[in-house]
VORO-667092 format. One record per atom (N, C-alpha, C): residue number from 1; atom name; residue in one letter; x, y, z. Coordinates in steps of 0.05 Angstrom, whole numbers. Each point is the difference from the previous one (the first is absolute). Layout:
REM VORO-667092
{node NUM CA A {X Y Z}}
...
This chain:
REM VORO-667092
{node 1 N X {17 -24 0}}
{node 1 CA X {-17 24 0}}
{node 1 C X {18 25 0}}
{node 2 N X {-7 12 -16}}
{node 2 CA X {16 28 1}}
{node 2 C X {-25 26 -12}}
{node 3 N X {2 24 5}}
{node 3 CA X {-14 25 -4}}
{node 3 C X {-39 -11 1}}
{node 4 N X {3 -17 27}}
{node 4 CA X {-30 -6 4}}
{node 4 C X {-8 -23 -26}}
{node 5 N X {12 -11 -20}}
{node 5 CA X {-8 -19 -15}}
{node 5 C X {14 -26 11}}
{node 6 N X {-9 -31 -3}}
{node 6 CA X {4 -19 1}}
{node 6 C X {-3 -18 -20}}
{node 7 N X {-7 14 -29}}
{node 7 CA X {-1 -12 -16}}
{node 7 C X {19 2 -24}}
{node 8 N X {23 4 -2}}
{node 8 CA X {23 2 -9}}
{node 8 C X {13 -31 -11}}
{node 9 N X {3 1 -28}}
{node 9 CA X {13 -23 -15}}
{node 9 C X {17 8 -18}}
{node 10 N X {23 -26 -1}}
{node 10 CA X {11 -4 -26}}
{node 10 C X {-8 10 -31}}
{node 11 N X {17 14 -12}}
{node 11 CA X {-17 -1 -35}}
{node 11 C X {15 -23 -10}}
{node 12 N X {-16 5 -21}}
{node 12 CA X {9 -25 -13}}
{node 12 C X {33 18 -23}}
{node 13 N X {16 -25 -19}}
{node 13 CA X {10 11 -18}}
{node 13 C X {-11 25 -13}}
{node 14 N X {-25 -5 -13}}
{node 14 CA X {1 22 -15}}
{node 14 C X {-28 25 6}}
{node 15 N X {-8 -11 29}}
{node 15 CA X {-6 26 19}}
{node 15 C X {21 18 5}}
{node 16 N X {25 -20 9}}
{node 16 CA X {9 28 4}}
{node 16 C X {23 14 -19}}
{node 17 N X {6 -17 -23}}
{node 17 CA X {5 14 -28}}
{node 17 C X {-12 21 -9}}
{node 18 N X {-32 2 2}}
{node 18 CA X {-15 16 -4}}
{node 18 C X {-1 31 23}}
{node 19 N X {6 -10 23}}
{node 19 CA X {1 22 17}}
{node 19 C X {32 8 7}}
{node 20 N X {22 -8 -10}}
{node 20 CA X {18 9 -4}}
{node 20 C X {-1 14 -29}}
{node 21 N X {-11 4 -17}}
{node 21 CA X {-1 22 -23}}
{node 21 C X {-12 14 1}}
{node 22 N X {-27 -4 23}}
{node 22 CA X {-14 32 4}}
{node 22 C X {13 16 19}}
{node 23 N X {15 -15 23}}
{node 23 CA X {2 20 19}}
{node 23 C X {27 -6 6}}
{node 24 N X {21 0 -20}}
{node 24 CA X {29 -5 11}}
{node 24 C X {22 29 22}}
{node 25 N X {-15 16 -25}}
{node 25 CA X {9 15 21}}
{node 25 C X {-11 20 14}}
{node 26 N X {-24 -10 18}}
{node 26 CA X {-12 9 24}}
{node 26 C X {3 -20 16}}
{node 27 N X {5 -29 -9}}
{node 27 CA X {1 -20 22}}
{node 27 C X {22 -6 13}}
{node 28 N X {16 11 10}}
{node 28 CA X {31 4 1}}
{node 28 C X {7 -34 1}}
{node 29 N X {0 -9 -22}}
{node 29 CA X {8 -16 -4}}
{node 29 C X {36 -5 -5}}
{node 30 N X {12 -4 24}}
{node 30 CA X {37 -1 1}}
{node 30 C X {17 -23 -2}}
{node 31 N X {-15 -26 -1}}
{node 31 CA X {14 -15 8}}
{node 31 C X {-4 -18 -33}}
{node 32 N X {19 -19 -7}}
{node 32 CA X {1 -3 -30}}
{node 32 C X {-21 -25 -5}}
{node 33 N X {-8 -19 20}}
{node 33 CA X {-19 -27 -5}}
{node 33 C X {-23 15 24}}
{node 34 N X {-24 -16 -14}}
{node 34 CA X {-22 -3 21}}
{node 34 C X {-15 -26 0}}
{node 35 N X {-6 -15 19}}
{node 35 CA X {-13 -26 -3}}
{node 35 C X {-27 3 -4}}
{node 36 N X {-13 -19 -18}}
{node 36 CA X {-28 3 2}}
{node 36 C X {-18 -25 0}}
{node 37 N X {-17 -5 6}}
{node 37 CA X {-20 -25 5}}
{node 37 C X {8 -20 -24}}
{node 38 N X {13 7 -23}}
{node 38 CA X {0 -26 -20}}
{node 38 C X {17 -14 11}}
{node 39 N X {5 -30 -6}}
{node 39 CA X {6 -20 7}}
{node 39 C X {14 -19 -24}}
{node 40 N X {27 -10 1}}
{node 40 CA X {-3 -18 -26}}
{node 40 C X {17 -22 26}}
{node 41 N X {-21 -26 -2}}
{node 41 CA X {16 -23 22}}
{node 41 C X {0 17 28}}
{node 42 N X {31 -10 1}}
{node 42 CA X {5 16 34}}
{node 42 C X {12 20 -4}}
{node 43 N X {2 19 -23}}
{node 43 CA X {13 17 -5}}
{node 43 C X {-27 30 -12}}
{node 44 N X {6 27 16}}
{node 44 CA X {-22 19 -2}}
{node 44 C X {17 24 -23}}
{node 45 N X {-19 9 -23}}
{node 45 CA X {8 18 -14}}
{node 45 C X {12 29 17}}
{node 46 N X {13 11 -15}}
{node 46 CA X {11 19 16}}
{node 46 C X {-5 18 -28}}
{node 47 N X {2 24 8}}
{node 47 CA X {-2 29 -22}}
{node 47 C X {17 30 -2}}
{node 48 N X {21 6 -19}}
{node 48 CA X {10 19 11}}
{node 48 C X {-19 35 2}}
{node 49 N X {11 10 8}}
{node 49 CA X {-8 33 12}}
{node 49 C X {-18 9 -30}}
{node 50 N X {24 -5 -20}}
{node 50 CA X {-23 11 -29}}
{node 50 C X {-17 -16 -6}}
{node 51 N X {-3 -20 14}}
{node 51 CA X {-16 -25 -15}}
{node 51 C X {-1 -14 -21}}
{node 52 N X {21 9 -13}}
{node 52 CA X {5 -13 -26}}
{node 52 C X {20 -26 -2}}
{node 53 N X {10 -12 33}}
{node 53 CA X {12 -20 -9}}
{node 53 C X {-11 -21 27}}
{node 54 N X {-1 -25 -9}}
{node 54 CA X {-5 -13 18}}
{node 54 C X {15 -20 13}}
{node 55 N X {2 -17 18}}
{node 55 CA X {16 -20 15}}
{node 55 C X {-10 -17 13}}
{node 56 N X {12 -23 13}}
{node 56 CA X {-12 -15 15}}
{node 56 C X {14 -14 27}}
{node 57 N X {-3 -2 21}}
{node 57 CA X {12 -6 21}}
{node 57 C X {-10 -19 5}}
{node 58 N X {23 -19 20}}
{node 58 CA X {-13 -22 23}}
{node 58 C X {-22 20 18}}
{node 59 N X {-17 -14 14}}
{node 59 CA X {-17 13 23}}
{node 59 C X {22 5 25}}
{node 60 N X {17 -14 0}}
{node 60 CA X {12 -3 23}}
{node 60 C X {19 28 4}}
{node 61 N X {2 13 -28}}
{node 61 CA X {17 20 2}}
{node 61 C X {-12 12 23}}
{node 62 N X {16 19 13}}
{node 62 CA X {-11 13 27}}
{node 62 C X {-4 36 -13}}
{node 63 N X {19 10 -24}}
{node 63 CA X {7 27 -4}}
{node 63 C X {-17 16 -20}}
{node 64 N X {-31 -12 0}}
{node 64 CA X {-15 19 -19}}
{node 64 C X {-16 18 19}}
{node 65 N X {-6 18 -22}}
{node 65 CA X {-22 32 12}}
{node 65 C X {-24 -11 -18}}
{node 66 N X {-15 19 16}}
{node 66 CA X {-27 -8 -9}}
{node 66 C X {-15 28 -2}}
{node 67 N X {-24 -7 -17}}
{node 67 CA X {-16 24 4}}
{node 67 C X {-25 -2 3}}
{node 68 N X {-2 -8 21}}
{node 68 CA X {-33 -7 8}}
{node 68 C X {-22 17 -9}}
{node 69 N X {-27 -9 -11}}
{node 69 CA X {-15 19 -24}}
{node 69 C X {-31 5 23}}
{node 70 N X {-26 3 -13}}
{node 70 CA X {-19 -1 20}}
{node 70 C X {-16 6 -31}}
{node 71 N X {-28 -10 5}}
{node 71 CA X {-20 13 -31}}
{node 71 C X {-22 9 8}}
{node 72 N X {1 21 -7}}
{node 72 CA X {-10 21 9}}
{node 72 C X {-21 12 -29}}
C-alpha cells in the first residue's frame, strides 16, 4: 500500500513499453532495466528506460527496479 491505494501491480512487457513512450521524461525514469509481470519459464522480461530494448533474467536475480502501475 502506498499514497492510500492497495491496488498496485506489475505491467506487463508491453504496458509498460507503452508507458515508457508517453511519459519518459516525467517519469524519472534513471535506472537502465525495469522488471515487468511477463514471464518466459523461470526467467521474467526485463525493459530498458527507452523501451525500445528488451531482456530477460533468471527470477532469482535480486537487482531489478520496478514501476509499479495502478488503472485508473
Amino acid at each position: 500500500n502506498t499514497g492510500g491505494y492497495g491496488d498496485w501491480f506489475l505491467p506487463s512487457k508491453d504496458e509498460l513499453a507503452i508507458m515508457l513512450s508517453n511519459i519518459l521524461s516525467e517519469g524519472n525514469f534513471t535506472y537502465w532495466y525495469y522488471v515487468t509481470s511477463s514471464e518466459i519459464g523461470d526467467k521474467v522480461w526485463c525493459i530498458d528506460k527507452y523501451g525500445d530494448q528488451y531482456n530477460y533474467f533468471p527470477k532469482t536475480y535480486s537487482n531489478f527496479r520496478v514501476r509499479a502501475v495502478r488503472v485508473f
